[in-house]
N, C-alpha and C positions, 0 to 999 in steps of 0.2 A: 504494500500500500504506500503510497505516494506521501506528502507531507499533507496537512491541511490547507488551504489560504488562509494567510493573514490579513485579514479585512477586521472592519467593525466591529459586525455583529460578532463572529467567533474571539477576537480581542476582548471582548465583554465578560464571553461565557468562559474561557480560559482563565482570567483573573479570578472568578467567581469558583470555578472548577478545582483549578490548582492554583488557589494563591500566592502556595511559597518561592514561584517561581516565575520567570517573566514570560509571555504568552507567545514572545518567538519560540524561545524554548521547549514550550507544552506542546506547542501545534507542531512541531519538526518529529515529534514520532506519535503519526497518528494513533496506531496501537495502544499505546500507553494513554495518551489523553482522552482518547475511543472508553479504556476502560475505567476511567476514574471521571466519564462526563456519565458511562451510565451505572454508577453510583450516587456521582454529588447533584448531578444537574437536573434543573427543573424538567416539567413536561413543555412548559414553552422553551425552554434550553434544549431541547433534545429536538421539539418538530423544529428549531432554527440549524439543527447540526444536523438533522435529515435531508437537509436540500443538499450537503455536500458529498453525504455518503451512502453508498448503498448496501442493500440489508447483508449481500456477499462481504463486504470490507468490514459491518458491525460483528459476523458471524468471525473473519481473523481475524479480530479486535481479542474475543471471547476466545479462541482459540490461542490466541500468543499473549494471555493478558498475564500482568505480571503477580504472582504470588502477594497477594495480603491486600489485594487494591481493591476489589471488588467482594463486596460483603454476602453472604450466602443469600439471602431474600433477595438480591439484583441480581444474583448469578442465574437465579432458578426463572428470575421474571425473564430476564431477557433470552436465555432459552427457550423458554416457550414462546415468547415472540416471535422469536427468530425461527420456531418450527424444528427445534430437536428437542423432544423431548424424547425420556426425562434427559437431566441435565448432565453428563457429564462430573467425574471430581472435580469440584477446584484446585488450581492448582495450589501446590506447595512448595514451600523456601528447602531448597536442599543443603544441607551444613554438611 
């Protein structure tokens, strides 16, 4: 998956999304920001980050999303969204 655009709108929901970090940053690996917008972000944060992505690049989002980012009740919702059900393990931190 490609990076996100830096524009306005996603500039908004990136600061909101992941604060601790500035929203070039967030948006340069969509993956990761993919799976920490569908934990923290609104339902209007999310239909504004559906115009750039499609349900294929939400589904690798889920699939390469990084251990500890996405909380079990998100992981199950947006698998079922996404049409796999049931849900896959989340992933896990390997030490």
């Amino acid at each position: 998956m490609t990076s996100l655009p830096l524009n306005t709108e996603l500039e908004v929901i990136a600061r909101r999304v992941i604060w601790f970090e500035e929203p070039e940053q967030s948006l340069g690996d969509s993956n990761r920001f993919l799976a920490y917008a569908m934990t923290y972000a609104s339902f209007e944060d999310m239909t504004a980050i559906r115009k750039y992505v499609t349900d294929d690049e939400l589904r690798e989002a889920l699939q390469n999303a990084p251990p500890g980012v996405i909380d079990p009740r998100s992981w199950s919702y947006w698998h079922l969204k996404l049409g796999q059900f049931p849900a896959p393990a989340m992933p896990t931190r390997q030490l």
